[in-house]
Chimera marker file (.cmm) of the C-alpha trace (Angstrom):
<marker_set name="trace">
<marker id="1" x="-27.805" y="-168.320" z="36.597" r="1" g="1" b="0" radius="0.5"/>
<marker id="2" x="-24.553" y="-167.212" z="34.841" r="1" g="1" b="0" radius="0.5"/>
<marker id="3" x="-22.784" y="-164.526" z="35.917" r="1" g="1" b="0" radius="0.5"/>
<marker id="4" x="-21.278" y="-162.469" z="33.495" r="1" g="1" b="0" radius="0.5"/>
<marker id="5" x="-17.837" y="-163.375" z="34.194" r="1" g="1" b="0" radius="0.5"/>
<marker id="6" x="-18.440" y="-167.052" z="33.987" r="1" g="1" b="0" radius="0.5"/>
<marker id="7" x="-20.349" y="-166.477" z="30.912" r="1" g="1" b="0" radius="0.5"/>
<marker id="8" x="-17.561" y="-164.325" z="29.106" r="1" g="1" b="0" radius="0.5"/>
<marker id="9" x="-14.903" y="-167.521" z="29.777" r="1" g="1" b="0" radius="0.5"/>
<marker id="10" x="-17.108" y="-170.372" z="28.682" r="1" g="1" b="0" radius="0.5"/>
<marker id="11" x="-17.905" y="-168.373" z="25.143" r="1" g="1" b="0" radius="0.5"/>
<marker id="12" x="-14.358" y="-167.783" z="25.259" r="1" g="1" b="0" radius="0.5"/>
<marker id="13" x="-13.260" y="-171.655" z="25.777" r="1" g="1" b="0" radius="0.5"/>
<marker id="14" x="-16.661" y="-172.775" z="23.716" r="1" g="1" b="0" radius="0.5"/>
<marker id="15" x="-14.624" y="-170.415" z="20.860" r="1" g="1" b="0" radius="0.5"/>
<marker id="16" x="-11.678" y="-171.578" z="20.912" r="1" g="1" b="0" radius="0.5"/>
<marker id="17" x="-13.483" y="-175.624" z="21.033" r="1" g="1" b="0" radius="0.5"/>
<marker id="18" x="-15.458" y="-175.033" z="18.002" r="1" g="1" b="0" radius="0.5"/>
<marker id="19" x="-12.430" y="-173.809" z="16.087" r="1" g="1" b="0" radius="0.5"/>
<marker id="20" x="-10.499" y="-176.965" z="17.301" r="1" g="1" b="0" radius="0.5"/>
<marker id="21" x="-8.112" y="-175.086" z="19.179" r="1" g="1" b="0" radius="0.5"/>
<marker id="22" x="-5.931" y="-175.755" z="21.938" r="1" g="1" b="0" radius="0.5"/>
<marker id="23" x="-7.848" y="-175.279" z="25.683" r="1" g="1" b="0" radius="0.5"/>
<marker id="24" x="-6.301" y="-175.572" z="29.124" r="1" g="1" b="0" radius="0.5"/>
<marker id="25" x="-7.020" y="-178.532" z="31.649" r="1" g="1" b="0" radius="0.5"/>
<marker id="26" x="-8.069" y="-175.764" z="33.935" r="1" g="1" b="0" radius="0.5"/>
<marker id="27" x="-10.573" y="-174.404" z="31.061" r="1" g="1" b="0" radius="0.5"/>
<marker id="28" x="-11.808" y="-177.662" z="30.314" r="1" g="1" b="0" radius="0.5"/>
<marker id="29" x="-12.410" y="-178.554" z="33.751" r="1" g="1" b="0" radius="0.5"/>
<marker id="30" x="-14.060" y="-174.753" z="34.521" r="1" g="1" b="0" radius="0.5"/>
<marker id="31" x="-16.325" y="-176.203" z="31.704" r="1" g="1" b="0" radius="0.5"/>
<marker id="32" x="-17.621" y="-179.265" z="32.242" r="1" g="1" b="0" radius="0.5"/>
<marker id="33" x="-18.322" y="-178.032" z="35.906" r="1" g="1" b="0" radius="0.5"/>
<marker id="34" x="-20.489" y="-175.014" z="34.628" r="1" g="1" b="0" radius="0.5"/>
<marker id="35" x="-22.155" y="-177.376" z="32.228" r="1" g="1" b="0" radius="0.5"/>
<marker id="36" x="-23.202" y="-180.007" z="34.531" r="1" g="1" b="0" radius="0.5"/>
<marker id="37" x="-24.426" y="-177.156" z="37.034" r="1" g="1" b="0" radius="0.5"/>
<marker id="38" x="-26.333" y="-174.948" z="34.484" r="1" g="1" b="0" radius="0.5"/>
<marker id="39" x="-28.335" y="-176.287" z="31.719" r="1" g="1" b="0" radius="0.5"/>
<marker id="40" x="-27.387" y="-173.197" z="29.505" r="1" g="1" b="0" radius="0.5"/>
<marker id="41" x="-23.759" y="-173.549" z="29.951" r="1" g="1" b="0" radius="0.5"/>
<marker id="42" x="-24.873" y="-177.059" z="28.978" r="1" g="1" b="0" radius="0.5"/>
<marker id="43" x="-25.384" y="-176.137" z="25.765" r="1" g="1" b="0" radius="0.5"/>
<marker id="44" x="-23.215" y="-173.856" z="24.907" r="1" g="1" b="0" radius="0.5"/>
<marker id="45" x="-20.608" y="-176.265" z="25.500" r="1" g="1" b="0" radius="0.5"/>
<marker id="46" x="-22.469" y="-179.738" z="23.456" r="1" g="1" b="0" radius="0.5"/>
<marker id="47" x="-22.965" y="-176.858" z="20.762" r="1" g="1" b="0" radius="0.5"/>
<marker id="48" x="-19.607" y="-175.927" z="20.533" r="1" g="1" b="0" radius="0.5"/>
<marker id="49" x="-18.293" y="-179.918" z="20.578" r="1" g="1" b="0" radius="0.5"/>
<marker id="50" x="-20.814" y="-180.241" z="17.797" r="1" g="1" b="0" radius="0.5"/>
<marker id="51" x="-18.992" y="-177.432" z="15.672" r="1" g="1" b="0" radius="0.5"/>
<marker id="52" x="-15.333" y="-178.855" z="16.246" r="1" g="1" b="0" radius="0.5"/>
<marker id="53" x="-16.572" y="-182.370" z="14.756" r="1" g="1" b="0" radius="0.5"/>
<marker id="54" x="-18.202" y="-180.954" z="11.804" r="1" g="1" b="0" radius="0.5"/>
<marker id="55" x="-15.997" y="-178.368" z="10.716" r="1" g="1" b="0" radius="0.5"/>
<marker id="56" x="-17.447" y="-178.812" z="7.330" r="1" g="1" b="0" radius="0.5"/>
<marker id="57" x="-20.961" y="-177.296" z="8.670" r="1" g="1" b="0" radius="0.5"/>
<marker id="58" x="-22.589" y="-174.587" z="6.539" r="1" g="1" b="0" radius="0.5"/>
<marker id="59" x="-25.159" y="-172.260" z="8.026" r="1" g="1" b="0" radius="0.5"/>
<marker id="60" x="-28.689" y="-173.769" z="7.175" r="1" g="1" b="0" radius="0.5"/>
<marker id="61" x="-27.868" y="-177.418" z="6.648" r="1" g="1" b="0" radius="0.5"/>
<marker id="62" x="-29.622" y="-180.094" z="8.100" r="1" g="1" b="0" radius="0.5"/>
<marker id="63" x="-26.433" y="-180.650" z="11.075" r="1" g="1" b="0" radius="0.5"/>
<marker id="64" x="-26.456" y="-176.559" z="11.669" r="1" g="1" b="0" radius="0.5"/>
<marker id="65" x="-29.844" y="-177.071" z="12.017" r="1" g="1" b="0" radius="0.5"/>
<marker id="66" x="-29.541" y="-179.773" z="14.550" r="1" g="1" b="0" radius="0.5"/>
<marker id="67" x="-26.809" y="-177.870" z="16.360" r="1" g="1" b="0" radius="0.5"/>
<marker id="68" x="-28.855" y="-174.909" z="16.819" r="1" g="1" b="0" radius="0.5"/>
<marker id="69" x="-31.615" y="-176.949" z="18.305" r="1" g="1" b="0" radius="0.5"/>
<marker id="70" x="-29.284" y="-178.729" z="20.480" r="1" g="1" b="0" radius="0.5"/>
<marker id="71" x="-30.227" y="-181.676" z="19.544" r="1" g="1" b="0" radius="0.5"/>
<marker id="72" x="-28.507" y="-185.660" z="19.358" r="1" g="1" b="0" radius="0.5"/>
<marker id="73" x="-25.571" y="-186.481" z="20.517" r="1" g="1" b="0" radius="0.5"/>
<marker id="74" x="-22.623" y="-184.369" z="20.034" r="1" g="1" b="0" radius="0.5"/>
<marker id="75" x="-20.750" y="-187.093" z="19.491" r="1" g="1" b="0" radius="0.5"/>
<marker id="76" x="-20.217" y="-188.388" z="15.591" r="1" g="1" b="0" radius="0.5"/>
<marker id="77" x="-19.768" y="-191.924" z="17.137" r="1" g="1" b="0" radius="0.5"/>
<marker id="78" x="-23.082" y="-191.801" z="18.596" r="1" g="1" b="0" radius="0.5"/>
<marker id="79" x="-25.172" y="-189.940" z="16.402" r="1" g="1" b="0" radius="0.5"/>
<marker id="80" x="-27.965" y="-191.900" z="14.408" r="1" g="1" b="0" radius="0.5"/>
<marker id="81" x="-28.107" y="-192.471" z="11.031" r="1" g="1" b="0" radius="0.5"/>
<marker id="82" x="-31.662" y="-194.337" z="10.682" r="1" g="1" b="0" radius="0.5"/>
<marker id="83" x="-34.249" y="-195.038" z="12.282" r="1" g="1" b="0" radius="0.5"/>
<marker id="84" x="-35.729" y="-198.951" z="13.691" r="1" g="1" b="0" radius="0.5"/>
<marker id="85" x="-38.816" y="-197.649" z="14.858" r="1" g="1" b="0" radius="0.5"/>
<marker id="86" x="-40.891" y="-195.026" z="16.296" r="1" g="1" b="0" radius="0.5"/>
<marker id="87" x="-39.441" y="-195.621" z="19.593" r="1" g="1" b="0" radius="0.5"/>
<marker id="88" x="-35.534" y="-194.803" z="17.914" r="1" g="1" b="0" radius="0.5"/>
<marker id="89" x="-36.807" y="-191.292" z="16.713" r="1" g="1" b="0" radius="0.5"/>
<marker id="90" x="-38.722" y="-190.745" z="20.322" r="1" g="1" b="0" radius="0.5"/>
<marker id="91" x="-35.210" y="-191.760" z="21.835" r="1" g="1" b="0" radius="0.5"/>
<marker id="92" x="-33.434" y="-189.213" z="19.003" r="1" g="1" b="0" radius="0.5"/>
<marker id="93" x="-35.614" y="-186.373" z="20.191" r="1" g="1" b="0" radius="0.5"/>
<marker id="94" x="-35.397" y="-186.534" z="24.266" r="1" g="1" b="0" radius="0.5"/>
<marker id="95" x="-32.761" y="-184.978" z="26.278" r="1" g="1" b="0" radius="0.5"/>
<marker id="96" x="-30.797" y="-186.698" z="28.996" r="1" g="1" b="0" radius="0.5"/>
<marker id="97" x="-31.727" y="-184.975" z="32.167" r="1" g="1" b="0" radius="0.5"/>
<marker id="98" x="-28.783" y="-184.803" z="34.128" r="1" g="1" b="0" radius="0.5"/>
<marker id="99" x="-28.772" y="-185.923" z="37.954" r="1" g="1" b="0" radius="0.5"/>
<marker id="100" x="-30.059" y="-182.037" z="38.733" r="1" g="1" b="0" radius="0.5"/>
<marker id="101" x="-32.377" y="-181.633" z="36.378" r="1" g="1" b="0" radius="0.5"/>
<marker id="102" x="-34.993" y="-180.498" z="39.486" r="1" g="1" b="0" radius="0.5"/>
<marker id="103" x="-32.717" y="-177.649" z="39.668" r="1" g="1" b="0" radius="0.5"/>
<marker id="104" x="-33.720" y="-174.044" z="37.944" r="1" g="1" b="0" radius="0.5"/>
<marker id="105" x="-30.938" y="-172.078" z="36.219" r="1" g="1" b="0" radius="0.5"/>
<link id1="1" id2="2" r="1" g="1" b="0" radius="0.2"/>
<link id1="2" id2="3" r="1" g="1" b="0" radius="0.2"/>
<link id1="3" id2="4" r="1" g="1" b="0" radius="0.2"/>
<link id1="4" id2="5" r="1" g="1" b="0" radius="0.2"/>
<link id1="5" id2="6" r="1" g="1" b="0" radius="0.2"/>
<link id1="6" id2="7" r="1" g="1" b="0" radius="0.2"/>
<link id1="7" id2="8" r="1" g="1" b="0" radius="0.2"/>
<link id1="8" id2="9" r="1" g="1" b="0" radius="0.2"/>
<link id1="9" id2="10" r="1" g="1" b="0" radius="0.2"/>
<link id1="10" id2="11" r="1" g="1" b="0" radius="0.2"/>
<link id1="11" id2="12" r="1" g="1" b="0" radius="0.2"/>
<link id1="12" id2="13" r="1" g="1" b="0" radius="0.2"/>
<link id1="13" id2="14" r="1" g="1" b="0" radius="0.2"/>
<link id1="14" id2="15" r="1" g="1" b="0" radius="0.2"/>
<link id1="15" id2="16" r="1" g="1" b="0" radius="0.2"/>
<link id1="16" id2="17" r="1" g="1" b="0" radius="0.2"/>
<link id1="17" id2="18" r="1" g="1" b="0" radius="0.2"/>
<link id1="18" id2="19" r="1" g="1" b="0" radius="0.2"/>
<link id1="19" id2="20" r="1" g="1" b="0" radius="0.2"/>
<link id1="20" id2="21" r="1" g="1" b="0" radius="0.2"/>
<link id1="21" id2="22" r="1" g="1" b="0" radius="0.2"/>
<link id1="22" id2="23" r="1" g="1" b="0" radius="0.2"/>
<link id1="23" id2="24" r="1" g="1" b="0" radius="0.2"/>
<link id1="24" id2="25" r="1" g="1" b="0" radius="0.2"/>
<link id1="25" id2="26" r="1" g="1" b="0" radius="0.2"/>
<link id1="26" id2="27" r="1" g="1" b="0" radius="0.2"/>
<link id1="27" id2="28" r="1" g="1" b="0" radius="0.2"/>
<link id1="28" id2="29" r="1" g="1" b="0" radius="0.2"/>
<link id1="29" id2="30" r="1" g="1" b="0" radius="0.2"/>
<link id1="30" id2="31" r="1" g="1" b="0" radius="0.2"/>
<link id1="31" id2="32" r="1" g="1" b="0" radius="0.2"/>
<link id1="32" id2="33" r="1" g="1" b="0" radius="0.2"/>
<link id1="33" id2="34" r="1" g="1" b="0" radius="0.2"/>
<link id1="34" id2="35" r="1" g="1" b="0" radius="0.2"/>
<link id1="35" id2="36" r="1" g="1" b="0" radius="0.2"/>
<link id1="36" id2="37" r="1" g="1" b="0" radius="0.2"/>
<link id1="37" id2="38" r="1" g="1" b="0" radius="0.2"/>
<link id1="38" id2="39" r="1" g="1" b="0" radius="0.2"/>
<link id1="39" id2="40" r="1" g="1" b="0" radius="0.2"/>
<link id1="40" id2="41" r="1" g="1" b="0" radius="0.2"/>
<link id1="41" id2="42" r="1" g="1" b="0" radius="0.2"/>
<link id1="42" id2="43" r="1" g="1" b="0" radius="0.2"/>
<link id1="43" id2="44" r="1" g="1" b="0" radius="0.2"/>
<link id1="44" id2="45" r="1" g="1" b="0" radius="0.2"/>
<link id1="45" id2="46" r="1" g="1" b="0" radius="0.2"/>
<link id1="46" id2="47" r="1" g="1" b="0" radius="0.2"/>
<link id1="47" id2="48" r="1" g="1" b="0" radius="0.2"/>
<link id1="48" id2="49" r="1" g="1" b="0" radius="0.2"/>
<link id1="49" id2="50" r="1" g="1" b="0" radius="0.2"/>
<link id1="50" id2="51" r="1" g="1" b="0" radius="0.2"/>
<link id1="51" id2="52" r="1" g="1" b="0" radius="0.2"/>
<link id1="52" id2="53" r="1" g="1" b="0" radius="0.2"/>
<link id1="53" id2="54" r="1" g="1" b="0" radius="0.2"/>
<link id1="54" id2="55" r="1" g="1" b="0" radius="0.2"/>
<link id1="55" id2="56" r="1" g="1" b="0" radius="0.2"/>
<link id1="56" id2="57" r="1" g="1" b="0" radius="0.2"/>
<link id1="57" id2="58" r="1" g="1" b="0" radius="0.2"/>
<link id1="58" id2="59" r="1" g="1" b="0" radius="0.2"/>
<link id1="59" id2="60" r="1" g="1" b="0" radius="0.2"/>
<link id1="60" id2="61" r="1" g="1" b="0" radius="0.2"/>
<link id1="61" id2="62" r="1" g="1" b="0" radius="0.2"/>
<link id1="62" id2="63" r="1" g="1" b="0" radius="0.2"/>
<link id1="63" id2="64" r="1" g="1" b="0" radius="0.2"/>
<link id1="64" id2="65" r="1" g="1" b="0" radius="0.2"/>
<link id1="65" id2="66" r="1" g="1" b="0" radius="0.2"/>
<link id1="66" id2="67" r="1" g="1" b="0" radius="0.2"/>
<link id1="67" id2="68" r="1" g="1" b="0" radius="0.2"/>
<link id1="68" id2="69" r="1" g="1" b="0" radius="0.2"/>
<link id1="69" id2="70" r="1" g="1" b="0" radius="0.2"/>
<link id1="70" id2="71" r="1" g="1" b="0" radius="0.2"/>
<link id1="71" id2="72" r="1" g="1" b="0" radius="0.2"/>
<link id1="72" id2="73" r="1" g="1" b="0" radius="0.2"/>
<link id1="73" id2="74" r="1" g="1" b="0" radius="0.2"/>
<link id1="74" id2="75" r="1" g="1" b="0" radius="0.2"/>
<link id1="75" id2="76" r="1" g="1" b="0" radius="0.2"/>
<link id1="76" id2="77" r="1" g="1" b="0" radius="0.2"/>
<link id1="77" id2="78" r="1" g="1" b="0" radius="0.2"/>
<link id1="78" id2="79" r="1" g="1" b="0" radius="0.2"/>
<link id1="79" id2="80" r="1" g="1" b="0" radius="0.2"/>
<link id1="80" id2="81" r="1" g="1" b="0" radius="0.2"/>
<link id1="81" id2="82" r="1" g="1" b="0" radius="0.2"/>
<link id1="82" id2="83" r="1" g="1" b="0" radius="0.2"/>
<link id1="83" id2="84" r="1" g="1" b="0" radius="0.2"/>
<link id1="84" id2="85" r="1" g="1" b="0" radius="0.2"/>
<link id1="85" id2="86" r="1" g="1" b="0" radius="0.2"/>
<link id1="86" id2="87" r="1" g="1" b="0" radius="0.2"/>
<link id1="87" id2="88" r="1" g="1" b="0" radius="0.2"/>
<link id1="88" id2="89" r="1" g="1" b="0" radius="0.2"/>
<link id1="89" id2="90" r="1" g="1" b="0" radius="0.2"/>
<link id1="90" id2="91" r="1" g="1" b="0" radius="0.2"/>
<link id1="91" id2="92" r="1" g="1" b="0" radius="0.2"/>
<link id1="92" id2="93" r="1" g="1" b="0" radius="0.2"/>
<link id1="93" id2="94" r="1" g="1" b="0" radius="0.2"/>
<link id1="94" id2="95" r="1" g="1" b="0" radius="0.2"/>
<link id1="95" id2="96" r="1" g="1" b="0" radius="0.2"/>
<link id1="96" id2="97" r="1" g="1" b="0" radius="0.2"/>
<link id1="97" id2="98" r="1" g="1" b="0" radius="0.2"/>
<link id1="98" id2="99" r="1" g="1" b="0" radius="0.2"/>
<link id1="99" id2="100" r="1" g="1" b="0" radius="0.2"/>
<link id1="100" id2="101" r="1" g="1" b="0" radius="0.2"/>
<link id1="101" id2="102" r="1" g="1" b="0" radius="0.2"/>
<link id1="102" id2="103" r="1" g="1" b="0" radius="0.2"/>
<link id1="103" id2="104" r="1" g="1" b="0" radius="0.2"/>
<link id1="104" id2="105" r="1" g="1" b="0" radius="0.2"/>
</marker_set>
């Protein structure tokens, strides 16, 4: 679980991401720790990487929608574009578990 301290700095550095703004090493690092520890923190942080490579994302389109379901990659150079087979989309719609994934929030 989040405290609220921790919580108030990763919205703070997930802010200043999705705006494309310059964040500290120390920030970053903070970050990525949080996220691999706490699935929540998780996503705030792939939602906010999501938002600083599609600046051009309007509440309500299809990406925004995608965003706010956390899902795909947050990634442009990974993201699909079509689909092979049913297996593709199956692959499209599960989440990576990360090596703690046994572990509650």
């Amino acid at each position: 679980m989040l405290s609220t301290k921790q919580r108030l700095k990763l919205e703070f550095i997930c802010d200043r991401i999705a705006k494309s703004a310059d964040v500290g090493i120390e920030d970053m690092i903070f970050a990525q720790k949080l996220a691999k520890a706490n699935s929540s923190a998780g996503e705030m942080l792939r939602k906010a990487r999501r938002a600083a490579a599609n600046p051009d994302m309007q509440p309500g389109d299809f990406d925004d929608f995608l965003n706010q379901l956390d899902l795909g990659d947050p990634n442009p150079n990974n993201q699909r574009r079509q689909f092979e087979s049913a297996d593709d989309i199956a692959d499209f719609f599960s989440q990576e578990k990360s090596d703690d994934w046994r572990q509650r929030d």
